[in-house]
C-alpha positions as a Markdown table, in Angstrom:
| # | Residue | x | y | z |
|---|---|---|---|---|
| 1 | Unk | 11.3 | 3.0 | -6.9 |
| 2 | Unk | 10.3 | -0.5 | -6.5 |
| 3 | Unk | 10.8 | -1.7 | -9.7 |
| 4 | Unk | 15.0 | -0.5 | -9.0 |
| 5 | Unk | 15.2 | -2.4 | -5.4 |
| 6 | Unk | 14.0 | -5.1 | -7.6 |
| 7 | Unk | 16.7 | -4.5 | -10.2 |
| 8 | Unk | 19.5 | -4.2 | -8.0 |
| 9 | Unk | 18.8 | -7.2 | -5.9 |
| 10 | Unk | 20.9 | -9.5 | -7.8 |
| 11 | Unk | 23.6 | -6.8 | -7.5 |
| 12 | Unk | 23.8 | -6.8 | -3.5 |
| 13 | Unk | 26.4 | -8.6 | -1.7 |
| 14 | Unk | 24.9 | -12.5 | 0.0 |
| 15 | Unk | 25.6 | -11.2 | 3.4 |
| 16 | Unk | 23.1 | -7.5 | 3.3 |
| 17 | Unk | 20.0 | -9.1 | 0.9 |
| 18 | Unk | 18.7 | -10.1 | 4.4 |
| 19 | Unk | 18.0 | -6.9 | 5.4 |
| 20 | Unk | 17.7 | -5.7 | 2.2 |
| 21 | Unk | 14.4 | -7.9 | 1.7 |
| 22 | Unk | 13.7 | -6.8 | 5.0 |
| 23 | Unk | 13.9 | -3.2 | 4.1 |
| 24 | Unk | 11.9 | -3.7 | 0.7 |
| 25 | Unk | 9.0 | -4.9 | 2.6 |
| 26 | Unk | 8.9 | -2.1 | 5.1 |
| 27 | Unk | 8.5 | 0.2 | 2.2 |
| 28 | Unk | 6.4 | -1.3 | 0.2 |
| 29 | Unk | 4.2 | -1.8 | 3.3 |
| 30 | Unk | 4.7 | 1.9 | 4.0 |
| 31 | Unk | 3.5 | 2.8 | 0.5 |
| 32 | Unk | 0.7 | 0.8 | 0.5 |
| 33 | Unk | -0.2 | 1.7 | 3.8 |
| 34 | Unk | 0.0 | 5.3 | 3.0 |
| 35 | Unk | -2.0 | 4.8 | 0.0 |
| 36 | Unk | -4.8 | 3.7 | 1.8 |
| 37 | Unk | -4.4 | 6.1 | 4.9 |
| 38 | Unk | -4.5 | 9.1 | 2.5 |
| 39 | Unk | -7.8 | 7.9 | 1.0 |
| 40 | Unk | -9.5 | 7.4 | 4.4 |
| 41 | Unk | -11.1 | 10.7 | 6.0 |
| 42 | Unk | -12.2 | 8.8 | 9.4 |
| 43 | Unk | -9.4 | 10.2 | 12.0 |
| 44 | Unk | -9.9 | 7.1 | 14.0 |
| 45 | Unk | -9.2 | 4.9 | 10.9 |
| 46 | Unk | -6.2 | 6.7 | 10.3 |
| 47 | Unk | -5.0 | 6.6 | 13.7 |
| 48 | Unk | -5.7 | 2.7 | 14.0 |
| 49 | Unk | -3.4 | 2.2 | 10.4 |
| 50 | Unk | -0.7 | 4.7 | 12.3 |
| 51 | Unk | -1.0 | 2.6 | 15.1 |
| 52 | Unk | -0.7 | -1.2 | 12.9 |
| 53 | Unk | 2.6 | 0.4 | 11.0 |
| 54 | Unk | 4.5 | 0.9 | 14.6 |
| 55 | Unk | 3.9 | -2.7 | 15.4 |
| 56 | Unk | 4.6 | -3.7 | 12.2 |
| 57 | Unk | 7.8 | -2.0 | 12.2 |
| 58 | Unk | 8.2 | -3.3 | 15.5 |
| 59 | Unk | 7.6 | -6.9 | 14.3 |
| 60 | Unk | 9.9 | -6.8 | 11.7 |
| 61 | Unk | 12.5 | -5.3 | 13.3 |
| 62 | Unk | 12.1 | -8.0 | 15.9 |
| 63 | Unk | 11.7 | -10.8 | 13.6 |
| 64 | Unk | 14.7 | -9.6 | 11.7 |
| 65 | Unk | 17.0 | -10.0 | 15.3 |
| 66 | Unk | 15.9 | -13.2 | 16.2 |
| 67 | Unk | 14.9 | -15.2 | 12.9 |
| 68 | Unk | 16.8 | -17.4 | 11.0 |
| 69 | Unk | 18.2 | -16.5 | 7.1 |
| 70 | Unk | 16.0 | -17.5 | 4.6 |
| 71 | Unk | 15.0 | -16.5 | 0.9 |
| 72 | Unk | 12.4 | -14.9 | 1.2 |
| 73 | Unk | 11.1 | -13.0 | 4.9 |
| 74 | Unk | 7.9 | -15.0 | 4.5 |
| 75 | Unk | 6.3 | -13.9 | 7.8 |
| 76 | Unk | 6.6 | -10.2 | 8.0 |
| 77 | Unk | 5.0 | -10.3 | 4.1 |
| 78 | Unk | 2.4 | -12.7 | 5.9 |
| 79 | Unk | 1.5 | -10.3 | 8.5 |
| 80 | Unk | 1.9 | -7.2 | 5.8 |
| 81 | Unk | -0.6 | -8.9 | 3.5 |
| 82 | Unk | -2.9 | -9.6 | 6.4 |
| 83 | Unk | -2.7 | -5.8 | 8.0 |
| 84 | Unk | -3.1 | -4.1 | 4.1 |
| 85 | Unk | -5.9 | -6.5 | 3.6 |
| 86 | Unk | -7.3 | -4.9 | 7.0 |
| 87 | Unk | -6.8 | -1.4 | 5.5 |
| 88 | Unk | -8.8 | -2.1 | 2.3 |
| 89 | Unk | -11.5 | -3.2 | 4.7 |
| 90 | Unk | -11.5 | 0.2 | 6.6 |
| 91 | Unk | -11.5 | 1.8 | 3.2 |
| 92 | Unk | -14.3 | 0.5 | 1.9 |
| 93 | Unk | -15.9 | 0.8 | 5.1 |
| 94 | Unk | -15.2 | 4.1 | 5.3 |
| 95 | Unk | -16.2 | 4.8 | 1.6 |
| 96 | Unk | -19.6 | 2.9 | 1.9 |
| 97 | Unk | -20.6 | 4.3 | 5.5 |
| 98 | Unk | -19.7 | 7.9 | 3.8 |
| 99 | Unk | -23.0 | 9.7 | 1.8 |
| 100 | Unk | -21.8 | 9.7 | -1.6 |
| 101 | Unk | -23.7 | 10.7 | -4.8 |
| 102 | Unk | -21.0 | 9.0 | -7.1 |
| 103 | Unk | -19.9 | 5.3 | -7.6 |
| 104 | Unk | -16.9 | 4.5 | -5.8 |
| 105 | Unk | -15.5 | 3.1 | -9.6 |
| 106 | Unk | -15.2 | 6.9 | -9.9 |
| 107 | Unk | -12.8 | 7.4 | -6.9 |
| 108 | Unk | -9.4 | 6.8 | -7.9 |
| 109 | Unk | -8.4 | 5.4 | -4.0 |
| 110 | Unk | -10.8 | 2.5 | -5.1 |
| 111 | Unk | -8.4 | 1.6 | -7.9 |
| 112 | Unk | -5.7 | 1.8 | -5.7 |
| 113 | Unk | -7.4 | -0.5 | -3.1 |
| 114 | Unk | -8.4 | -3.1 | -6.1 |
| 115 | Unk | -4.9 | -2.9 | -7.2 |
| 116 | Unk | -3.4 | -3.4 | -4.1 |
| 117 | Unk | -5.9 | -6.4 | -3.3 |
| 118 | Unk | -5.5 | -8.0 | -6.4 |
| 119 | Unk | -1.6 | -8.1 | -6.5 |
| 120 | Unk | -1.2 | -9.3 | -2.4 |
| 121 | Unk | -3.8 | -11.5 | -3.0 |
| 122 | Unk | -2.8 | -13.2 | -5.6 |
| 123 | Unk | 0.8 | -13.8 | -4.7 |
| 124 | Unk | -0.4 | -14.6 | -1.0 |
| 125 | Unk | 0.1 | -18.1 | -0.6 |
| 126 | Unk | 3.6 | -17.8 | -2.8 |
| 127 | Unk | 5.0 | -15.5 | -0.5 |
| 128 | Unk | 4.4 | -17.7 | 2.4 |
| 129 | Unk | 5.7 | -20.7 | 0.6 |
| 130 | Unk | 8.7 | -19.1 | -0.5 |
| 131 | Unk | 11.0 | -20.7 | 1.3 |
| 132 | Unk | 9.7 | -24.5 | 0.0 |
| 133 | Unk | 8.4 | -24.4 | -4.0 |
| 134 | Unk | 10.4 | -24.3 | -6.9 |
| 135 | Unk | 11.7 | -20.9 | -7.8 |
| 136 | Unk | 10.2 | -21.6 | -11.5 |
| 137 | Unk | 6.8 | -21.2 | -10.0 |
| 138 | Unk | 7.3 | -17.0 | -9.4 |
| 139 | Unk | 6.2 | -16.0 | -13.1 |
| 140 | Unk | 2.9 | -16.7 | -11.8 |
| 141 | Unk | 3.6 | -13.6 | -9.3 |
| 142 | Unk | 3.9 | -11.6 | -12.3 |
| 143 | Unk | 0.6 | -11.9 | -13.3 |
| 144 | Unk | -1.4 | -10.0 | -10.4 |
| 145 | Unk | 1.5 | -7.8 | -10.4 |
| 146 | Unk | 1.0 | -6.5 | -14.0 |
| 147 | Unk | -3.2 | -6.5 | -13.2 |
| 148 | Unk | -2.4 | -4.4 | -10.6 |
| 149 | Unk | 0.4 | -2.3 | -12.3 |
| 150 | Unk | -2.6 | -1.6 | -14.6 |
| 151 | Unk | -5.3 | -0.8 | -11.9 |
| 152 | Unk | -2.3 | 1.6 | -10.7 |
| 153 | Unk | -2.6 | 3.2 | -14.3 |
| 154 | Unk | -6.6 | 3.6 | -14.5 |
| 155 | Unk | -6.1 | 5.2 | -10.9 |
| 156 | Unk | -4.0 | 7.8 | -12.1 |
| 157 | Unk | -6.2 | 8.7 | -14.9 |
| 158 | Unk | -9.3 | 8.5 | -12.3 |
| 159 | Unk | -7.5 | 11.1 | -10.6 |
| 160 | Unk | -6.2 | 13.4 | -13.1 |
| 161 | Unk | -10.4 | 13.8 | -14.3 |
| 162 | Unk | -11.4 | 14.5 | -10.9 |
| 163 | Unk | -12.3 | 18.1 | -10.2 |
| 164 | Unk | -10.1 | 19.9 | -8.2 |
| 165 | Unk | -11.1 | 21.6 | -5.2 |
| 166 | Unk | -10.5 | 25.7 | -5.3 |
| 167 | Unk | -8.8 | 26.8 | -2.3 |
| 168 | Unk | -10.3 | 29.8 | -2.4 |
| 169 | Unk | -14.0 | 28.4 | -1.8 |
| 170 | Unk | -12.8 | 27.6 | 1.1 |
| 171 | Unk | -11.3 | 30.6 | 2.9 |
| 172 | Unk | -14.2 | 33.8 | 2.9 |
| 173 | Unk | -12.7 | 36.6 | 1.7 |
| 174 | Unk | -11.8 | 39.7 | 4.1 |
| 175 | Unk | -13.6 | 42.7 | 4.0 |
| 176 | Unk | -11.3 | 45.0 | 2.6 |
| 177 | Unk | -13.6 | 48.3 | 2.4 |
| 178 | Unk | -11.8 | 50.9 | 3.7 |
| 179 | Unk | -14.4 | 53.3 | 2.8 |
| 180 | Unk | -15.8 | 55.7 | 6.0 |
Protein backbone atom coordinates (compact mmCIF):
# COMPACT_ATOMS: atom_id res chain seq x y z
CA UNK A 1 0.00 0.00 0.00
CA UNK A 2 2.80 2.25 0.80
CA UNK A 3 5.10 1.54 -1.71
CA UNK A 4 1.79 2.82 -4.35
CA UNK A 5 1.18 6.34 -2.33
CA UNK A 6 4.73 6.51 -3.02
CA UNK A 7 4.39 5.67 -6.71
CA UNK A 8 1.72 7.90 -7.45
CA UNK A 9 3.02 10.90 -5.77
CA UNK A 10 4.54 12.38 -8.72
CA UNK A 11 1.21 11.77 -10.47
CA UNK A 12 -0.95 14.05 -8.00
CA UNK A 13 -1.88 17.48 -8.92
CA UNK A 14 0.72 20.58 -7.00
CA UNK A 15 -2.36 21.89 -5.24
CA UNK A 16 -3.61 18.15 -3.17
CA UNK A 17 0.27 16.62 -2.42
CA UNK A 18 -0.17 18.79 0.76
CA UNK A 19 -2.60 16.81 2.10
CA UNK A 20 -1.71 14.04 0.38
CA UNK A 21 1.69 13.94 2.43
CA UNK A 22 -0.38 14.72 5.21
CA UNK A 23 -2.52 11.69 4.69
CA UNK A 24 0.51 9.33 3.97
CA UNK A 25 1.85 10.02 7.37
CA UNK A 26 -1.40 9.45 9.21
CA UNK A 27 -1.25 6.01 7.83
CA UNK A 28 1.85 5.06 8.01
CA UNK A 29 1.69 6.25 11.66
CA UNK A 30 -1.52 4.24 11.95
CA UNK A 31 0.24 1.13 10.77
CA UNK A 32 2.94 1.36 12.69
CA UNK A 33 1.10 2.23 15.60
CA UNK A 34 -1.11 -0.72 15.16
CA UNK A 35 1.72 -2.88 14.71
CA UNK A 36 2.98 -2.24 17.92
CA UNK A 37 -0.47 -2.02 19.74
CA UNK A 38 -1.31 -5.54 18.53
CA UNK A 39 1.95 -6.94 20.04
CA UNK A 40 1.35 -5.38 23.46
CA UNK A 41 -0.99 -7.45 25.86
CA UNK A 42 -0.87 -4.66 28.78
CA UNK A 43 -4.54 -3.00 28.44
CA UNK A 44 -3.17 0.18 29.93
CA UNK A 45 -0.37 0.26 27.23
CA UNK A 46 -2.78 -0.12 24.68
CA UNK A 47 -5.09 2.36 25.86
CA UNK A 48 -2.14 5.00 26.36
CA UNK A 49 -1.07 4.26 22.33
CA UNK A 50 -5.11 4.70 21.61
CA UNK A 51 -4.95 7.69 23.51
CA UNK A 52 -1.28 9.25 21.55
CA UNK A 53 -3.04 8.44 17.91
CA UNK A 54 -6.24 10.87 18.87
CA UNK A 55 -3.82 13.66 19.62
CA UNK A 56 -1.77 12.88 16.95
CA UNK A 57 -4.56 12.91 14.60
CA UNK A 58 -5.56 15.98 16.34
CA UNK A 59 -2.09 17.52 15.79
CA UNK A 60 -1.97 16.92 12.37
CA UNK A 61 -5.12 17.95 11.51
CA UNK A 62 -4.36 21.14 13.29
CA UNK A 63 -1.01 21.65 12.00
CA UNK A 64 -2.32 20.93 8.49
CA UNK A 65 -5.11 24.25 9.06
CA UNK A 66 -2.70 26.52 10.26
CA UNK A 67 0.84 25.63 8.74
CA UNK A 68 2.46 26.98 6.01
CA UNK A 69 3.20 24.68 2.45
CA UNK A 70 6.22 23.07 2.45
CA UNK A 71 7.91 19.85 0.92
CA UNK A 72 7.91 17.82 3.22
CA UNK A 73 5.26 17.97 6.73
CA UNK A 74 8.46 17.87 8.76
CA UNK A 75 6.78 18.28 12.18
CA UNK A 76 3.96 15.85 12.28
CA UNK A 77 6.81 13.10 10.99
CA UNK A 78 8.85 14.67 14.01
CA UNK A 79 6.29 14.18 16.54
CA UNK A 80 5.29 10.61 14.68
CA UNK A 81 8.93 9.36 15.00
CA UNK A 82 8.99 10.62 18.54
CA UNK A 83 5.40 8.87 19.75
CA UNK A 84 6.44 5.28 17.60
CA UNK A 85 9.80 5.59 19.27
CA UNK A 86 7.60 5.79 22.62
CA UNK A 87 5.61 2.64 21.50
CA UNK A 88 8.77 0.49 20.95
CA UNK A 89 9.66 1.54 24.53
CA UNK A 90 6.24 0.17 25.90
CA UNK A 91 6.90 -2.87 23.85
CA UNK A 92 9.84 -3.89 25.04
CA UNK A 93 8.78 -2.90 28.38
CA UNK A 94 6.02 -4.82 28.17
CA UNK A 95 7.89 -7.88 26.58
CA UNK A 96 10.76 -7.81 29.28
CA UNK A 97 8.45 -7.22 32.44
CA UNK A 98 6.34 -10.26 30.94
CA UNK A 99 7.76 -14.04 32.21
CA UNK A 100 8.88 -15.55 29.13
CA UNK A 101 10.81 -18.79 28.57
CA UNK A 102 11.78 -17.79 24.99
CA UNK A 103 14.12 -15.04 23.60
CA UNK A 104 12.38 -12.18 22.38
CA UNK A 105 14.55 -12.71 18.79
CA UNK A 106 11.91 -15.45 18.57
CA UNK A 107 8.85 -13.12 18.78
CA UNK A 108 8.07 -11.87 15.45
CA UNK A 109 6.56 -8.29 17.09
CA UNK A 110 10.34 -7.74 18.02
CA UNK A 111 11.27 -7.79 14.32
CA UNK A 112 8.64 -5.50 13.69
CA UNK A 113 9.75 -3.11 16.49
CA UNK A 114 13.60 -3.45 15.14
CA UNK A 115 12.33 -2.72 11.86
CA UNK A 116 10.35 0.05 12.62
CA UNK A 117 13.22 1.56 14.84
CA UNK A 118 15.76 1.08 12.49
CA UNK A 119 13.97 2.76 9.39
CA UNK A 120 12.52 6.16 11.63
CA UNK A 121 15.65 6.28 13.13
CA UNK A 122 17.68 6.41 10.55
CA UNK A 123 15.94 8.80 8.34
CA UNK A 124 15.14 11.02 11.57
CA UNK A 125 17.07 13.90 11.24
CA UNK A 126 16.34 13.92 7.12
CA UNK A 127 12.84 14.18 7.75
CA UNK A 128 13.23 17.12 9.88
CA UNK A 129 15.56 18.80 7.57
CA UNK A 130 13.54 18.21 4.65
CA UNK A 131 12.63 21.31 3.95
CA UNK A 132 16.57 22.83 3.88
CA UNK A 133 19.15 19.90 2.30
CA UNK A 134 19.62 19.00 -1.07
CA UNK A 135 17.09 16.59 -2.44
CA UNK A 136 20.20 14.37 -3.68
CA UNK A 137 20.82 13.54 -0.13
CA UNK A 138 17.37 11.16 0.17
CA UNK A 139 19.07 7.81 -1.34
CA UNK A 140 20.56 7.71 2.00
CA UNK A 141 16.81 7.21 3.28
CA UNK A 142 16.78 4.19 1.27
CA UNK A 143 19.07 2.50 3.18
CA UNK A 144 17.23 1.93 6.63
CA UNK A 145 14.22 1.58 4.54
CA UNK A 146 15.44 -1.57 2.68
CA UNK A 147 17.11 -2.82 6.42
CA UNK A 148 13.88 -2.49 7.63
CA UNK A 149 11.98 -3.86 4.55
CA UNK A 150 14.08 -6.90 5.41
CA UNK A 151 13.48 -6.99 9.27
CA UNK A 152 9.70 -6.82 7.90
CA UNK A 153 10.55 -10.09 5.88
CA UNK A 154 12.32 -12.21 8.84
CA UNK A 155 9.14 -11.05 10.88
CA UNK A 156 6.89 -12.75 8.69
CA UNK A 157 8.81 -15.87 8.62
CA UNK A 158 9.11 -15.54 12.71
CA UNK A 159 5.57 -15.71 12.54
CA UNK A 160 4.57 -18.15 10.14
CA UNK A 161 6.93 -20.89 12.58
CA UNK A 162 5.23 -19.91 15.53
CA UNK A 163 2.72 -22.40 16.90
CA UNK A 164 -0.59 -21.63 16.58
CA UNK A 165 -2.81 -21.56 19.43
CA UNK A 166 -6.00 -24.29 19.13
CA UNK A 167 -9.17 -22.63 19.87
CA UNK A 168 -10.50 -25.41 21.17
CA UNK A 169 -7.97 -25.64 24.24
CA UNK A 170 -9.46 -22.88 25.19
CA UNK A 171 -13.30 -23.40 25.36
CA UNK A 172 -14.05 -26.90 27.77
CA UNK A 173 -16.12 -28.95 26.04
CA UNK A 174 -19.98 -29.40 27.09
CA UNK A 175 -21.18 -32.28 28.60
CA UNK A 176 -23.22 -33.80 26.07
CA UNK A 177 -24.29 -37.20 27.91
CA UNK A 178 -27.66 -37.53 27.56
CA UNK A 179 -27.66 -40.86 29.16
CA UNK A 180 -30.22 -41.30 32.41
Amino acid sequence: MFFLLLYFFYDIPPHLKQIYQYIYTFLEYSFFAFLLWSNIGNRRLRVIIIVFSALFAAFQIIFFLVGKESKLDTIPVGIETIFLFVFIFFFFYHHFNTSKSQFIYHNYGFWIALGILVYLGGSFFFNLLANHIDPTYWFVTYITETIKNILFFIALIVYSKTPRENSLDKKPLPYLDMMI
